[in-house]
C-alpha positions in Angstrom: 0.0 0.0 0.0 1.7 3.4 -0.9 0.0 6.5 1.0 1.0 9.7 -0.7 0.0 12.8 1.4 0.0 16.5 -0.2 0.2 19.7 1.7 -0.6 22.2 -0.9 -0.1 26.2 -1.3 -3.2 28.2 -2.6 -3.3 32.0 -2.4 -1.6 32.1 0.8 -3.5 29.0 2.5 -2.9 25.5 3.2 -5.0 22.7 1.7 -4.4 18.9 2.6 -5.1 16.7 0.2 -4.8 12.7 0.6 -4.2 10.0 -1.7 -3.8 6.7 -1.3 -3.7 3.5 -4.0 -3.5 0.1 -3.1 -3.2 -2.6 -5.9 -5.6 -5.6 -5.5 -5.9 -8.8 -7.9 -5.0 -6.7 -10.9 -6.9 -3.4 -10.2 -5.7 -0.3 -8.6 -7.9 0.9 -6.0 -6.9 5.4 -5.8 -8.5 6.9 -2.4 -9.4 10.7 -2.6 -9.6 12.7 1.0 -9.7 16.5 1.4 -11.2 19.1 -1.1 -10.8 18.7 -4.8 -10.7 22.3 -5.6 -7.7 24.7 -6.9 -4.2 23.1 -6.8 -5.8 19.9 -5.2 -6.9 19.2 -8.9 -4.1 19.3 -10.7 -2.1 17.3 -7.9 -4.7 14.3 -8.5 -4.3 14.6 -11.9 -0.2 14.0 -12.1 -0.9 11.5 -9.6 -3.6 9.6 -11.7 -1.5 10.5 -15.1 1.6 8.7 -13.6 -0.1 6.0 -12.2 -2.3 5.2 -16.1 1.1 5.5 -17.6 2.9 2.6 -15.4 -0.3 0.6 -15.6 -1.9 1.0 -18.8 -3.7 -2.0 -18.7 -5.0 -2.2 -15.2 -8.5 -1.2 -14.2 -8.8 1.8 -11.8 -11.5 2.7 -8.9 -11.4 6.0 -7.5 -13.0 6.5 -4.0 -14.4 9.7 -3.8 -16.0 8.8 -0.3 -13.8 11.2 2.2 -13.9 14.3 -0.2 -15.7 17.0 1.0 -16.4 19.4 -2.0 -15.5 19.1 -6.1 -15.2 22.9 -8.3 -15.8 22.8 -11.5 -12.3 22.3 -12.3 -12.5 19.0 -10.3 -15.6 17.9 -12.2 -14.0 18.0 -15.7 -10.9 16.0 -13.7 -13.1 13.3 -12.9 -15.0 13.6 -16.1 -11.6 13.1 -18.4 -10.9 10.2 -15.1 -14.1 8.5 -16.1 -13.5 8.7 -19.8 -10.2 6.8 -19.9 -11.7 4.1 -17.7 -11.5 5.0 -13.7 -14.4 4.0 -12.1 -16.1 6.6 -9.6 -17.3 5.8 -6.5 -19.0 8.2 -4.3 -21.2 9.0 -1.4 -23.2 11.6 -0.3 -26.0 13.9 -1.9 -23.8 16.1 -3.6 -20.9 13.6 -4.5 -22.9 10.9 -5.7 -24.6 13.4 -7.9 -21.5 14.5 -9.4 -20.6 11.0 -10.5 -24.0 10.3 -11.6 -23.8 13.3 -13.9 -20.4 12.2 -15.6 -21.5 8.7 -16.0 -24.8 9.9 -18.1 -22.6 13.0 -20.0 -20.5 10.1 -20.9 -23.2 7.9 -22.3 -24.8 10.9 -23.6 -21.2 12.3 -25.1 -20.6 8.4 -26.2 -24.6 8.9 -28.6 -23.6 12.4 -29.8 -20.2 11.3 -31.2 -21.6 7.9 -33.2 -24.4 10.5 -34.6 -21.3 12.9 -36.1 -20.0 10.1 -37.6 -22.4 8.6 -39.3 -22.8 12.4 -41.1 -19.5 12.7 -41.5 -18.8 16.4 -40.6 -17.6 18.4 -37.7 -19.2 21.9 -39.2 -22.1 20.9 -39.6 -22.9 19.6 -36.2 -21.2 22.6 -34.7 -23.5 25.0 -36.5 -26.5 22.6 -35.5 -24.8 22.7 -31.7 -24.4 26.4 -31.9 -28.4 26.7 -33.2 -29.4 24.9 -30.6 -27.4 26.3 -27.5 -28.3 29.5 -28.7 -31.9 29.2 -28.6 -31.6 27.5 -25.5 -30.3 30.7 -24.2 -32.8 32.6 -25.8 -35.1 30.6 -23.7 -34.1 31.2 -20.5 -33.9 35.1 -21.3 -37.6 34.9 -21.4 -37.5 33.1 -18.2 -40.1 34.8 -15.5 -38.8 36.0 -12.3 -40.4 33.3 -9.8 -40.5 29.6 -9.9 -43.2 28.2 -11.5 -45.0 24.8 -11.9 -46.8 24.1 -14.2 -49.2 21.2 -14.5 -48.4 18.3 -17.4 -45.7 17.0 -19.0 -44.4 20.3 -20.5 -40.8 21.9 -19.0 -41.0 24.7 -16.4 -38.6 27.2 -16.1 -37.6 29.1 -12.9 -35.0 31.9 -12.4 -33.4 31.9 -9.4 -31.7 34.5 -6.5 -28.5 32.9 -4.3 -31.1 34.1 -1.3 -34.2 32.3 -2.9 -31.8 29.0 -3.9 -30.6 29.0 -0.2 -34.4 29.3 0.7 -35.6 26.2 -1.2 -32.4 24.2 0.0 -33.7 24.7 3.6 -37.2 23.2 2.5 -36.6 20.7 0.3 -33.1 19.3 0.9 -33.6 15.9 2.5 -30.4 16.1 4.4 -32.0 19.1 6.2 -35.4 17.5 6.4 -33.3 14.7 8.2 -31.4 16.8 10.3 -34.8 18.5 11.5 -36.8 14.8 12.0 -33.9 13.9 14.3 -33.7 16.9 16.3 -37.7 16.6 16.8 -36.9 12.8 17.7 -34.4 13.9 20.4 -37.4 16.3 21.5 -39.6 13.1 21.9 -37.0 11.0 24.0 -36.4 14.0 26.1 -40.3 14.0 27.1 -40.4 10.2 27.3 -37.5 10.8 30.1 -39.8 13.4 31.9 -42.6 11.2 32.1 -40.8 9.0 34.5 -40.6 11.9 37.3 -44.8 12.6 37.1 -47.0 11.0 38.4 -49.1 8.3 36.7 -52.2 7.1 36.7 -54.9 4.5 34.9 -58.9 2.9 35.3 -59.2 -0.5 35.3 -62.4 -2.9 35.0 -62.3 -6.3 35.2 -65.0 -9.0 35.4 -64.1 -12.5 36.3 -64.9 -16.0 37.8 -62.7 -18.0 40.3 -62.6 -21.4 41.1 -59.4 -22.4 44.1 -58.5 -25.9 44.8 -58.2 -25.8 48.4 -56.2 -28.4 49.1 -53.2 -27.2 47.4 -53.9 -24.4 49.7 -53.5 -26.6 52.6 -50.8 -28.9 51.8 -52.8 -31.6 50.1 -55.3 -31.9 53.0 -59.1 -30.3 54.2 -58.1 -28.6 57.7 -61.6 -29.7 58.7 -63.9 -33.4 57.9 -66.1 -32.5 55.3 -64.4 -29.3 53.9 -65.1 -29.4 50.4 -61.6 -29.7 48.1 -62.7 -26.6 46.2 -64.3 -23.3 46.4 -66.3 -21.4 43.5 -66.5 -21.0 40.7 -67.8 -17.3 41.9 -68.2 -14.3 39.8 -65.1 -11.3 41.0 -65.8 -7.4 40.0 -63.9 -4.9 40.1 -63.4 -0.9 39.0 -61.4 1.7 39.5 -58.6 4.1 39.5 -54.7 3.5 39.9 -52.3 5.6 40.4 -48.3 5.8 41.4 -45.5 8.6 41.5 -41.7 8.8 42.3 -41.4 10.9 46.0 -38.0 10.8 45.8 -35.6 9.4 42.7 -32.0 11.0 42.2 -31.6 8.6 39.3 -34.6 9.6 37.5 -34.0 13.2 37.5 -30.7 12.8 36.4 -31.5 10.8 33.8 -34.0 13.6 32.3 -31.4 16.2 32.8 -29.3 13.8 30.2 -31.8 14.1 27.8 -32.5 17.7 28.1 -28.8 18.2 27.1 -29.4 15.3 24.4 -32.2 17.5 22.8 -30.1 20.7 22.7 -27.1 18.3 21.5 -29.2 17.3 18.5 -30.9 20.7 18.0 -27.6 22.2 17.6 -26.3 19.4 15.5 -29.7 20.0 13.3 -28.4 23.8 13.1 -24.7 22.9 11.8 -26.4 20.2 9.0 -28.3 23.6 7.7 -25.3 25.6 8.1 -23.5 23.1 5.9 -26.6 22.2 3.3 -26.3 26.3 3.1 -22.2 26.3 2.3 -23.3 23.5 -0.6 -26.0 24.8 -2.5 -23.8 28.4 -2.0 -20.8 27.0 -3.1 -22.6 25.5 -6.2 -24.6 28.7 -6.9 -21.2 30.2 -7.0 -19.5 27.7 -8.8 -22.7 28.1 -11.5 -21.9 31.5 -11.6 -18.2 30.8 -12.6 -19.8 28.6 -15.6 -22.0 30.1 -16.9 -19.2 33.8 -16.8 -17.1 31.5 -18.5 -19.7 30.9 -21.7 -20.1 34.8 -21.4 -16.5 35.2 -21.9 -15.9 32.3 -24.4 -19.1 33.9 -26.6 -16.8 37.2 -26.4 -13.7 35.6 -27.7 -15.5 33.9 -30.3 -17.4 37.1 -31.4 -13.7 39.3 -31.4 -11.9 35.4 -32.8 -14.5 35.8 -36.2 -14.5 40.1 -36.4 -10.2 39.2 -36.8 -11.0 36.4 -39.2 -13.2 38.6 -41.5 -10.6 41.1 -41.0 -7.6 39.4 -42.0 -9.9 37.3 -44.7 -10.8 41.2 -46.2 -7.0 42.0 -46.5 -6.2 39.3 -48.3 -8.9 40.0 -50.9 -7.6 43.2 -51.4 -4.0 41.2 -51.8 -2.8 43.4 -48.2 -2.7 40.0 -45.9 -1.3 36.7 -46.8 -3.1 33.6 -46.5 -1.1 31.9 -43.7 -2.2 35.3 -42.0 -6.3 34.2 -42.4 -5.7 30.4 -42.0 -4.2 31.1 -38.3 -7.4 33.3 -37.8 -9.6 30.2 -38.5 -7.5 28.1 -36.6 -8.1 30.4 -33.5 -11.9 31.1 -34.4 -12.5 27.2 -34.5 -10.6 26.8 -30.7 -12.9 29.8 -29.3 -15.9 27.7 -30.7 -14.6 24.5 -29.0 -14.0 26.3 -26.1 -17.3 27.7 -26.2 -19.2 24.2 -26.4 -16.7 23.2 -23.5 -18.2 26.2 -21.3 -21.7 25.5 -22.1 -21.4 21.9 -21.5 -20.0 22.8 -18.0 -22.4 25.2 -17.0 -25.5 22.8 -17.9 -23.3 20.1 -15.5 -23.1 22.6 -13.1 -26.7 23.8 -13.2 -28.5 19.9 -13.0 -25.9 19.7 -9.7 -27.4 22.8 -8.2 -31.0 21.5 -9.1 -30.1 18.2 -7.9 -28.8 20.2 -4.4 -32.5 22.0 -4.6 -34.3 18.9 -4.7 -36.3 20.4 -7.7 -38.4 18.6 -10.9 -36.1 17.3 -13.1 -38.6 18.7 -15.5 -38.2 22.1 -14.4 -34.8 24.1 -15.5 -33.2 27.0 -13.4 -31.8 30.2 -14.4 -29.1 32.0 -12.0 -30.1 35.8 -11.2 -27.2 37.0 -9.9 -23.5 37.2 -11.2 -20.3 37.0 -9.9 -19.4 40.5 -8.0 -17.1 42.0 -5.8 -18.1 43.6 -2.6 -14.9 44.9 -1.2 -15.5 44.3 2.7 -12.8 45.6 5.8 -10.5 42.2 6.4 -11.9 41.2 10.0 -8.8 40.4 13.0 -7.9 36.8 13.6 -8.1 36.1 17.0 -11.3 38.1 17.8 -13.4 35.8 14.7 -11.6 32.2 16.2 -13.8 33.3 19.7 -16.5 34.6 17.5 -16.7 31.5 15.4 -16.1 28.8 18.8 -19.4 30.9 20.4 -21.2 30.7 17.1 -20.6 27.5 15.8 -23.1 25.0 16.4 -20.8 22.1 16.5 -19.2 23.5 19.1 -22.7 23.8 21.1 -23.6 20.5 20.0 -20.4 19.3 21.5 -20.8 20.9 24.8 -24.0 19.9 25.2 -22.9 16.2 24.8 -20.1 16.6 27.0 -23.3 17.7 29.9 -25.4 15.0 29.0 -22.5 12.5 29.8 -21.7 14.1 32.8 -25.5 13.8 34.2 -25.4 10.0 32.7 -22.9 9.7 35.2 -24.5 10.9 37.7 -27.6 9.0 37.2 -25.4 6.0 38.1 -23.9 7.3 40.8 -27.6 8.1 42.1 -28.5 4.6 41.6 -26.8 3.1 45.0 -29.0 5.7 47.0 -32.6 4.9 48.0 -35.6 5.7 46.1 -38.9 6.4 48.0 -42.4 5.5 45.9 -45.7 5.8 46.7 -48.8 3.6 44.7 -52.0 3.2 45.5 -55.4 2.3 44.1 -59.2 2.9 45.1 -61.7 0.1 43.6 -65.2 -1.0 44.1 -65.3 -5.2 44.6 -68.1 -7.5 44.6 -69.4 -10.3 42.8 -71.2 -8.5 40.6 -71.7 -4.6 39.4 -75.0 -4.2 42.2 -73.2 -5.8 45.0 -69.9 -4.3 44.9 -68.1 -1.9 48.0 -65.2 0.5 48.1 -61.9 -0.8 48.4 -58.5 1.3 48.5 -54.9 0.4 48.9 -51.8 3.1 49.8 -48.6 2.2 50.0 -45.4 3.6 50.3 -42.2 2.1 49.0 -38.2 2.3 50.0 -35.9 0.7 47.2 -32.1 0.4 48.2 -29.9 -1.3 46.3 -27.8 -4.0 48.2 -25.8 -5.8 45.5 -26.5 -5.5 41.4 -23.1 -7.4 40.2 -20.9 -4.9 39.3 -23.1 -3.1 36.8 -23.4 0.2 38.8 -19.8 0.6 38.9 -19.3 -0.4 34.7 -21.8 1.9 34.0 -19.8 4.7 36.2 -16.9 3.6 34.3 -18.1 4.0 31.0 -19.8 7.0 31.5 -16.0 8.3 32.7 -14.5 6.8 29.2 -17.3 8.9 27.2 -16.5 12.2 29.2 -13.1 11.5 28.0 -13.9 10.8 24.5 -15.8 13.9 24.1 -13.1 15.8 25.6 -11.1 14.5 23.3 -13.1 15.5 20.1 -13.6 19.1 21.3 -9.9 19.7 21.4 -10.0 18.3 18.1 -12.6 20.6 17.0 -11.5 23.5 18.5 -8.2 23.5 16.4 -10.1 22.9 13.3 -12.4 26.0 13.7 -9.0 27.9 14.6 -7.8 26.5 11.4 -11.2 27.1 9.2 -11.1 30.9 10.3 -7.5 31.1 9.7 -7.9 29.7 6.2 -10.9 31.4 5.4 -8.8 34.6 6.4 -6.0 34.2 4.2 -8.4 32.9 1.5 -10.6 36.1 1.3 -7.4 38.5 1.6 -5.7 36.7 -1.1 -8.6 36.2 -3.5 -9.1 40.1 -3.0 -5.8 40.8 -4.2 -6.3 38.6 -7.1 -9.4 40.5 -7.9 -7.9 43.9 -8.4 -4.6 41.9 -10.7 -6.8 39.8 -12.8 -8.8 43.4 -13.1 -5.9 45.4 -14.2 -4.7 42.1 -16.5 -7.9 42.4 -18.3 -7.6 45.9 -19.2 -4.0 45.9 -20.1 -4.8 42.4 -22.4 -7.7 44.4 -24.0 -5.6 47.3 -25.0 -2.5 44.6 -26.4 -5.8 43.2 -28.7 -6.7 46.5 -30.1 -3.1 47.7 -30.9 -2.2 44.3 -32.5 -5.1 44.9 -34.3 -4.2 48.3 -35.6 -0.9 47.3 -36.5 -2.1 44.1 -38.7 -4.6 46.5 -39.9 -1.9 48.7 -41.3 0.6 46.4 -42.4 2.8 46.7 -39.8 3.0 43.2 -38.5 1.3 40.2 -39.4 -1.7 38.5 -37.1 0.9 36.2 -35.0 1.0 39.3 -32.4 -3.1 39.1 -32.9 -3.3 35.8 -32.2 -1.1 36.3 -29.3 -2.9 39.5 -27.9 -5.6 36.7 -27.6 -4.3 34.2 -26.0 -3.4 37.1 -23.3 -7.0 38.4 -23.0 -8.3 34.7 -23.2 -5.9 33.8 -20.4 -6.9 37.6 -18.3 -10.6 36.7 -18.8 -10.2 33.6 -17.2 -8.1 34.5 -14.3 -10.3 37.4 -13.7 -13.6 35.2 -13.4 -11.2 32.6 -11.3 -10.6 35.2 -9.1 -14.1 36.7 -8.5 -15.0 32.7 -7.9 -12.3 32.5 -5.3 -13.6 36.2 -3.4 -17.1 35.1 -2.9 -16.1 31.3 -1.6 -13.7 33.0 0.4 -16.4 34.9 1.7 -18.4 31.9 2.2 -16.0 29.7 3.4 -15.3 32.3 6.3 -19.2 33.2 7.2 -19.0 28.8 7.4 -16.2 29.0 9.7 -17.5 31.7 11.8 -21.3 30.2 11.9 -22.5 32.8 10.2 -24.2 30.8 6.8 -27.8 31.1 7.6 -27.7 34.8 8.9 -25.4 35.8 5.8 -26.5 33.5 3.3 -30.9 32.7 4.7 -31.8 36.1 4.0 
């Protein structure tokens, strides 16, 4: 077994990435744990590169089971993964949604590409590609503002807010709905546990007949010549109220003040699951946002890639340009169109995830609102948002509230060597039948003291001691990984900002190289090579400035996750 661990470098933070492959009966089995996003991509993909090369042959299986989030960059990793044989395995909402998604593009890719065949050109399913996509687009323009549902088979159409995405995650995610069903579960138990202190009470009536064999109730023998052997048969009736209740019980009480702490445990825990459902779908929004400002930006650079190609076909009608000088401005007009189909594919990927995250009708498709911005906010202190985010966080309250309900648990053992005083009784009406009965009542008061219960008392002491421990144990634990989630967060969103105002400046300065290449292969100057180059620069500018803007807004994100902040950022 070889384990490979990665400690990478990304704007300023620290990501950990691990992967492991073990090689079993002839197939190589390539663990994924950590966040397949950024660097993390392309480290999995020189480490999946160099392990196809030395084994060509071999099957692969990539366990995608301990990753906690895939960008779009991951997704077209996994996609290429899928294509050259890797098998995906995943679990999880989100993750197995992913795979899901590659394995039908694939299929779906697998149909296109035995339909161009069979026609036997590229253009012309292209220009059918293009017709379509752009129609599609069209479509969604007309889109109206507010979900709708409509009844049949036909498509709806819904454009969607981050705030109203966020919104339908916390109603219709089923991992929320879960979360919530077990928090009102823990309410239940909690009531169940306070029963046991109240007092109780019940009616009974009963109607019966008797028959005793009195000489088992003497020893085999009449106490008197001519007693009969039996008595009866005779008719018994009886009706009335019982009733019972706990005077004194240690051991009981503790035992609801447990669950009280149990409830508030899994209330809490309830909270975090909504905080995190909130990180996905926003993460995913955001990630949508990043697709579909790359087809925005691709549809720009094939727009400017066809006004060069007219441009440099024109001058070599009027015998000014060469035609090397046109054929390299078709060579670049045809990559922008690839490029373009690339983008679109990937937002449509990225669009069914975020509907599959919304737990909408397949039938129904979803426009994105909102854009990717920058909102230029103060940089917040270290220290003061690690105690911010360790009294916010709801794990951490979750965690507390365990480490209570433990602590009573034990207690509720130690309570059970002292003495417990009861008191029952009943009031009935007895007779032989319902005219001839008479009042009857029974009180009694009860002292239970435990003398000897084989060791159990002091096991359950003990392993109420080993829990406390455990739990102390795991908030350490935790209370270094918020430190370490605010910390990274921090250096995310001050990097990312920073990257905003370069990738800005780049765009502008690769803008001005296109137009003054331009002018010069306009006037003869130079020929189109510095063109094409110009737009490889703005190509490259446009796609680190949307990379950017992606990274500012998960930074921002990531730290209103870290800090506990998602729903009151995010739920609006």
């Amino acid at each position: 077994m070889v384990r490979i661990m990665h400690l990478l470098a990304d704007t300023g933070t620290v990501t950990m990435l691990r992967i492991t492959t073990e090689k079993r009966r002839g197939k190589v089995f390539l663990s994924v744990e950590g966040k397949l996003a950024g660097p993390s991509v392309a480290t999995l993909e020189q480490c999946w590169r160099e392990l196809h090369a030395a084994s060509p042959r071999e099957k692969f299986h990539v366990n995608l089971c301990g990753v906690s989030f895939i960008d779009a960059a991951g997704k077209v990793l996994l996609k290429e993964v899928h294509r050259q044989g890797g098998q995906l395995v995943a679990e999880g909402c989100l993750n197995q949604a992913i795979v899901n998604e590659i394995v039908a593009s694939e299929k779906k890719g697998e149909n296109v590409s035995t339909k161009e065949r069979s026609k036997g050109s590229h253009i012309i399913f292209y220009t059918a590609f293009f017709g379509l996509m752009f129609g599609s687009m069209v479509a969604h323009a007309q889109g109206t503002n507010k979900p709708s549902s409509l009844p049949g088979n036909a498509p709806t159409q819904a454009r969607l807010t981050l705030d109203q995405a966020v919104g339908l995650a916390l109603k219709q995610n089923t991992t929320a709905q879960i979360a919530i069903l077990q928090a009102a579960q823990s309410e239940q138990d909690k009531y169940i546990s306070r029963a046991d202190l109240l007092p109780q009470a019940s009616a009974k009536i009963s109607d019966e007949a008797q028959k005793v064999n009195l000489l088992a109730q003497f020893g085999g023998r009449t106490p008197f010549p001519g007693f009969p052997k039996t008595l009866g048969p005779y008719q018994v009736f009886s009706a009335g109220p019982s009733f019972g209740a706990p005077v004194f019980d240690l051991t009981l009480w503790r035992r609801y003040q447990a669950a009280q702490n149990t409830s508030n445990s899994s209330r809490a825990s309830s909270l975090s699951t909504r905080e995190q459902v909130i990180l996905l779908v926003v993460s995913q929004y955001i990630g949508t946002l990043r697709a579909v400002a790359n087809v925005e930006a691709s549809q720009s650079r094939v727009n400017l890639a066809q006004a060069l190609y007219d441009q440099a076909a024109d001058l070599q009608k009027e015998g000014v340009g060469t035609g090397i000088d046109t054929l390299r401005a078709n060579v670049e007009l045809q990559n922008e169109k690839q490029r373009l189909i690339e983008a679109g594919t990937d937002r449509d990927t990225s669009l069914f995830a975020l509907s599959r995250l919304l737990n909408l009708d397949p039938r129904e498709a979803i426009e994105l609102a909102d854009s990717l911005s920058f909102f230029d906010t103060p940089q917040p202190e270290v220290e003061p948002s690690i105690e911010f985010a360790l009294a916010e966080r709801q794990e951490w309250k979750a965690l507390e509230a365990q480490i209570k309900a433990a602590a009573f648990q034990k207690k509720a053992s130690q309570a059970s060597r002292l003495p417990s005083l009861r008191f029952d009784g009943d009031f009935m009406y007895v007779g032989t039948s319902g005219n001839t009965t008479l009042p009857t009542y029974t009180y009694q008061a009860s002292v239970n003291l435990p003398l000897f219960t084989g060791g159990r008392i002091r096991a359950e002491i003990v392993r109420a001691d080993l829990e406390i421990k455990r739990l102390d144990q795991q908030k350490d634990d935790l209370r270094n990984q918020i430190a370490l989630d605010v910390k990274t967060a921090l250096l995310n969103l001050q990097s990312a900002r920073n990257e905003v105002q370069v990738a800005n400046l780049g765009v502008q300065l690769s803008k001005e190289e296109v137009d003054q290449a331009r002018d010069r292969f306009k006037a003869g100057v130079a020929n189109n090579i510095e063109v094409i180059q110009a737009q490889d620069s703005l190509s490259r500018a446009n796609d680190n400035q949307i990379a950017a803007l992606y990274r500012f807004n998960q930074a921002r994100a990531d730290l209103a996750r870290s800090t506990g902040q998602m729903e009151k950022v995010y739920a609006k």
